[in-house]
C-alpha positions as a Markdown table, in Angstrom:
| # | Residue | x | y | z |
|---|---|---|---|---|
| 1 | Unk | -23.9 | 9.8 | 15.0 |
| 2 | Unk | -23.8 | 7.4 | 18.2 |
| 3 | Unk | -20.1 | 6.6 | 18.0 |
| 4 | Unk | -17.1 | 5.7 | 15.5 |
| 5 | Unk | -15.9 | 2.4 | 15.7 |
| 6 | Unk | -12.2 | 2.7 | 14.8 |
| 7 | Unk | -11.4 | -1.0 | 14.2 |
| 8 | Unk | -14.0 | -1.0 | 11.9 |
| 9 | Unk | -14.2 | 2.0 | 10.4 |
| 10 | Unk | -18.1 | 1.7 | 10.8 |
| 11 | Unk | -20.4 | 5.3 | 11.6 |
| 12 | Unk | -23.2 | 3.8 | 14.5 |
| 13 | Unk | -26.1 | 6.2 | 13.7 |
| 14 | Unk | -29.8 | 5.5 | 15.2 |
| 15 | Unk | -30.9 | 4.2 | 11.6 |
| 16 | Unk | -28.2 | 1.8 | 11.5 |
| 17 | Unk | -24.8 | 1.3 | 10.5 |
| 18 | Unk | -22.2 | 3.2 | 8.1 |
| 19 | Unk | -19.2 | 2.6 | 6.5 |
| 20 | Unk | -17.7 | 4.2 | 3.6 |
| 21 | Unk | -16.3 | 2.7 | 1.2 |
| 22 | Unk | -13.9 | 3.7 | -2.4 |
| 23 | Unk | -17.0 | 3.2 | -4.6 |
| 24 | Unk | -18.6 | 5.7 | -2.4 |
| 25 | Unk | -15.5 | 8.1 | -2.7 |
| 26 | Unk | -15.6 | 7.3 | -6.5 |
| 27 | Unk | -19.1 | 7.8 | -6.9 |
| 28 | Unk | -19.7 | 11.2 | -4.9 |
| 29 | Unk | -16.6 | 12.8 | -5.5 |
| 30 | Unk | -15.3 | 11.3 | -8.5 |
| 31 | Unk | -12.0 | 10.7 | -7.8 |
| 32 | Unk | -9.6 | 7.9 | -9.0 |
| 33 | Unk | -9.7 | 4.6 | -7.0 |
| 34 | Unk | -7.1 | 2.8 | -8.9 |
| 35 | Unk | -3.8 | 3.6 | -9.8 |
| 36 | Unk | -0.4 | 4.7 | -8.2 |
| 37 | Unk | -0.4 | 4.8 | -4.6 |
| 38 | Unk | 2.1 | 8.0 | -3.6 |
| 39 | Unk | 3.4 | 7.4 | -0.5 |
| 40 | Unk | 3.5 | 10.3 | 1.6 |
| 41 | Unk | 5.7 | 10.5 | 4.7 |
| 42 | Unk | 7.2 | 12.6 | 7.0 |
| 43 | Unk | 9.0 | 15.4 | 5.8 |
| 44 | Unk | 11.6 | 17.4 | 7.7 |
| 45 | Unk | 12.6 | 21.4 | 7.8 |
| 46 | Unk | 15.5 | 20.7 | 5.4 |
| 47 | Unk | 13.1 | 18.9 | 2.5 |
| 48 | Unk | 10.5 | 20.6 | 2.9 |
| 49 | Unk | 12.7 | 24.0 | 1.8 |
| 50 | Unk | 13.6 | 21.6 | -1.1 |
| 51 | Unk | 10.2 | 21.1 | -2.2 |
| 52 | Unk | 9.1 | 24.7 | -1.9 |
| 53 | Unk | 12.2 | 26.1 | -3.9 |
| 54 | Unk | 12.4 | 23.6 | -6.3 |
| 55 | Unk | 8.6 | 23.3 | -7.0 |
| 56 | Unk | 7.0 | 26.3 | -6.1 |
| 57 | Unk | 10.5 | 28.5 | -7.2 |
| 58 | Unk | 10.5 | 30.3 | -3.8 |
| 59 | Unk | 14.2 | 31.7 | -2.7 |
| 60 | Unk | 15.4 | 29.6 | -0.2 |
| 61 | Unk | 15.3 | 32.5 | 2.3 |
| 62 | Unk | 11.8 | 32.8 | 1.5 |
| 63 | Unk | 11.0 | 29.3 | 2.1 |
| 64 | Unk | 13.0 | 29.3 | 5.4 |
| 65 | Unk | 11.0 | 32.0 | 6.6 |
| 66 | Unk | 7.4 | 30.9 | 5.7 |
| 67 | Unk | 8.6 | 27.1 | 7.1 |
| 68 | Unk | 9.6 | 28.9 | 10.5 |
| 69 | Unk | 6.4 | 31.2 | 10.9 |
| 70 | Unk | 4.1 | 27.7 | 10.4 |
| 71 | Unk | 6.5 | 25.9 | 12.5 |
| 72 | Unk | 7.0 | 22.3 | 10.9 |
| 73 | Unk | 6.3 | 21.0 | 7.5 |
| 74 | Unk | 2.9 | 22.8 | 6.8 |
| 75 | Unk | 2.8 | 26.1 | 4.8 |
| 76 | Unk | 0.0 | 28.8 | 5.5 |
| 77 | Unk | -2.9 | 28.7 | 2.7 |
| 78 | Unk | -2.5 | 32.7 | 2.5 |
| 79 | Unk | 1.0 | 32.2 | 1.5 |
| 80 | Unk | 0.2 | 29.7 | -1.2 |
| 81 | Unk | -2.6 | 31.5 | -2.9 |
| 82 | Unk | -0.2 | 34.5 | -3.3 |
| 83 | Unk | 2.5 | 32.3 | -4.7 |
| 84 | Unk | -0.3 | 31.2 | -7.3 |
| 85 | Unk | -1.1 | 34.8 | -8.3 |
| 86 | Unk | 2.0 | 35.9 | -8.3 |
| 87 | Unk | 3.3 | 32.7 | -10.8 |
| 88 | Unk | 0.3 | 33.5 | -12.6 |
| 89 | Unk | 1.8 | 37.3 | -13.4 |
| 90 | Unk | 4.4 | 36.2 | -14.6 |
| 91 | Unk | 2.9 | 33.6 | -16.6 |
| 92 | Unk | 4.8 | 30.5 | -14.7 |
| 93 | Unk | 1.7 | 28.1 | -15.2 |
| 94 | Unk | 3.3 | 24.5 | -14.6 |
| 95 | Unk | 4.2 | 26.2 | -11.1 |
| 96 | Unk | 1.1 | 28.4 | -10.5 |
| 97 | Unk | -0.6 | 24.9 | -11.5 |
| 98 | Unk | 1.3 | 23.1 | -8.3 |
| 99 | Unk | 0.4 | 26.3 | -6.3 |
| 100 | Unk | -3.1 | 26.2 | -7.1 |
| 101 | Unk | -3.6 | 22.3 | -6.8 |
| 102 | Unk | -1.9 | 22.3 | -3.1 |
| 103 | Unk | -4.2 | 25.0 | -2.2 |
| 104 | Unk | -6.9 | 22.8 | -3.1 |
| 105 | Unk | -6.0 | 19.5 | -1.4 |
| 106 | Unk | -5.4 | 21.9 | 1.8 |
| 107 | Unk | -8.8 | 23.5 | 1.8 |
| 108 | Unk | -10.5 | 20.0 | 0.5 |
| 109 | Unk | -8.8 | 16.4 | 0.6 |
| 110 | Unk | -7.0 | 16.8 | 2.9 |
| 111 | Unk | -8.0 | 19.3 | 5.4 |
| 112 | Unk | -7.2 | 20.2 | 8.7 |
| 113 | Unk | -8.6 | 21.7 | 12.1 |
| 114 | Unk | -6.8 | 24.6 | 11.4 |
| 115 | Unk | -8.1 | 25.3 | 8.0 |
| 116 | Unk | -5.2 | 27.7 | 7.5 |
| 117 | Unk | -2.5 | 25.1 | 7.0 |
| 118 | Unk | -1.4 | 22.3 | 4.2 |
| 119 | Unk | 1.2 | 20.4 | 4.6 |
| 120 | Unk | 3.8 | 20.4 | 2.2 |
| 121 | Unk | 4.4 | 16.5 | 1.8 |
| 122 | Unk | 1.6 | 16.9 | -0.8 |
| 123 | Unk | 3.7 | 18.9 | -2.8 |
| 124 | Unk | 5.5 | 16.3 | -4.0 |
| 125 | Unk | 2.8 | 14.8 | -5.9 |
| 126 | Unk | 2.6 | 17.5 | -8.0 |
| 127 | Unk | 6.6 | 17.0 | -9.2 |
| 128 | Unk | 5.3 | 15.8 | -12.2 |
| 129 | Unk | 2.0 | 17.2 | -13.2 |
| 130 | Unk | 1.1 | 14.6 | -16.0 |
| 131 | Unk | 1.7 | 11.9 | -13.9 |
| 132 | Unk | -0.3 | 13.4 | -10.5 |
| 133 | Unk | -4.0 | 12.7 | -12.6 |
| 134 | Unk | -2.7 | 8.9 | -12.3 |
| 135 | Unk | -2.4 | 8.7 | -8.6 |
| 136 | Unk | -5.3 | 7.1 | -6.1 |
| 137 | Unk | -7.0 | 10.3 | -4.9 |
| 138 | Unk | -9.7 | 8.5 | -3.5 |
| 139 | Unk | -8.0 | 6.0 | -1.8 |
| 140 | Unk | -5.5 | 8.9 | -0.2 |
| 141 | Unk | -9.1 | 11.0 | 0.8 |
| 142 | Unk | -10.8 | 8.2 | 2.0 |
| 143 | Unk | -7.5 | 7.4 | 4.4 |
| 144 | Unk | -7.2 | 10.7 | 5.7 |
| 145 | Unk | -10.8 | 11.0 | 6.2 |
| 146 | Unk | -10.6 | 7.6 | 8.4 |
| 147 | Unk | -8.0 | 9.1 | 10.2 |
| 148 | Unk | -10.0 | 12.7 | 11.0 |
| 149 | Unk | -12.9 | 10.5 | 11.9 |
| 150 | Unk | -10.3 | 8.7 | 14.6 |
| 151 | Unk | -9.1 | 11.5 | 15.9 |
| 152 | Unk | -12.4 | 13.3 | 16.2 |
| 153 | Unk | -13.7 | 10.3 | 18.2 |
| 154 | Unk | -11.9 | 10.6 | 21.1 |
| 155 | Unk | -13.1 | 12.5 | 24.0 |
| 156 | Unk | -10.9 | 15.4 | 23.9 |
| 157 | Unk | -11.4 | 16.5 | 20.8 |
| 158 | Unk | -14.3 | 18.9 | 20.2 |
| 159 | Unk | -13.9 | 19.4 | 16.2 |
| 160 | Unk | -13.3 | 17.0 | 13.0 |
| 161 | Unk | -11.9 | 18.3 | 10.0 |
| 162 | Unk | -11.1 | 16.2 | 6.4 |
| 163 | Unk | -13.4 | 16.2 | 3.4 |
| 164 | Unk | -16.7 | 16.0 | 5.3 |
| 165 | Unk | -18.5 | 16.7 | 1.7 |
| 166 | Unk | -17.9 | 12.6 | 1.4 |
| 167 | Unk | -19.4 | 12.1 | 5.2 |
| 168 | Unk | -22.4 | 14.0 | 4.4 |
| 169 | Unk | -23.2 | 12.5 | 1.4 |
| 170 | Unk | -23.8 | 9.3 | 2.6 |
| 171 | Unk | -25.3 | 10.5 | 5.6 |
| 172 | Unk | -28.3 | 12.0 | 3.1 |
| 173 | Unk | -28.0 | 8.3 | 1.2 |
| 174 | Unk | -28.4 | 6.9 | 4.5 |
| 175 | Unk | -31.3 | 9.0 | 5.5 |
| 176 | Unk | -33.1 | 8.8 | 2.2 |
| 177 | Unk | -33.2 | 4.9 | 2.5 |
| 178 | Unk | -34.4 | 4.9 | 5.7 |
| 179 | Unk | -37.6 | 7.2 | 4.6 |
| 180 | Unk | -37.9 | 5.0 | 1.8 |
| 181 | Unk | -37.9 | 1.7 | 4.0 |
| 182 | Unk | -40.3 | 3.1 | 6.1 |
């Protein structure tokens, strides 16, 4: 890649130009394009121990303790994957089903440089499991992606994180027309 335009959201690559769009999201990773938008903002030391207790059914103490050692509103992916199992002893599957899916969206969606934190504002989407397959998945992904993709383009930053599976899938699109065309 020659450079990310942020204005434009547009990839310069010697075989041309990139930009990637919802129908790309939908088509490669099959997530939804339409639907609710969840709007995820901010979340401070007092909600996010909300969240965790209520939804994950952590002690409060617990939740204190685990917000402290990751210092803000992120949660270690260690320490979710062992709420999971441990909900999934004791057969608590609507919450080992929250546990699981923001372990996922950490390691995936919406991944970070530090690939050992999620942040908990995600939580919240999975309040109500029946209506979290209705959100914009795609539309979320494709925004934090955007975002990476900004961040990674300026020059102090040596890594990019996000869901890159979406970036290299139309890199090998890209590529594969430009064999074809020549």
């Amino acid at each position: 890649m020659e450079r990310w335009h942020n204005e434009t959201s547009t990839l310069h690559l010697p075989v041309g130009q990139l930009t990637i769009t919802l129908d790309d999201v939908s088509s490669l990773l099959h997530l939804p394009i339409t639907g609710a938008l969840h709007s995820f903002h901010a979340l401070f030391a007092d909600e996010v121990i909300f969240l965790l207790t209520k939804l994950l059914e952590v002690s409060a103490e617990e939740a204190r303790a685990e917000t402290a050692r990751s210092r803000g509103a992120y949660e270690r992916l260690g320490w979710v994957r062992d709420i999971y199992e441990m909900r999934c002893q004791v057969r608590w599957w609507i919450v080992a089903a929250r546990a699981y899916l923001l372990h996922q969206f950490g390691c995936t969606l919406f991944a970070n440089k530090s690939a050992t934190y999620v942040h908990v504002v995600h939580l919240d989407a999975f309040r109500d499991l029946g209506q979290s397959g209705g959100y914009a998945w795609g539309v979320a992904a494709l925004v934090h992606m955007y975002n990476q993709l900004n961040k990674a383009s300026r020059t102090t930053t040596r890594q990019i994180a996000g869901y890159l599976t979406l970036l290299q899938g139309n890199f090998v699109f890209l590529n594969m027309l430009h064999s074809i065309m020549i």
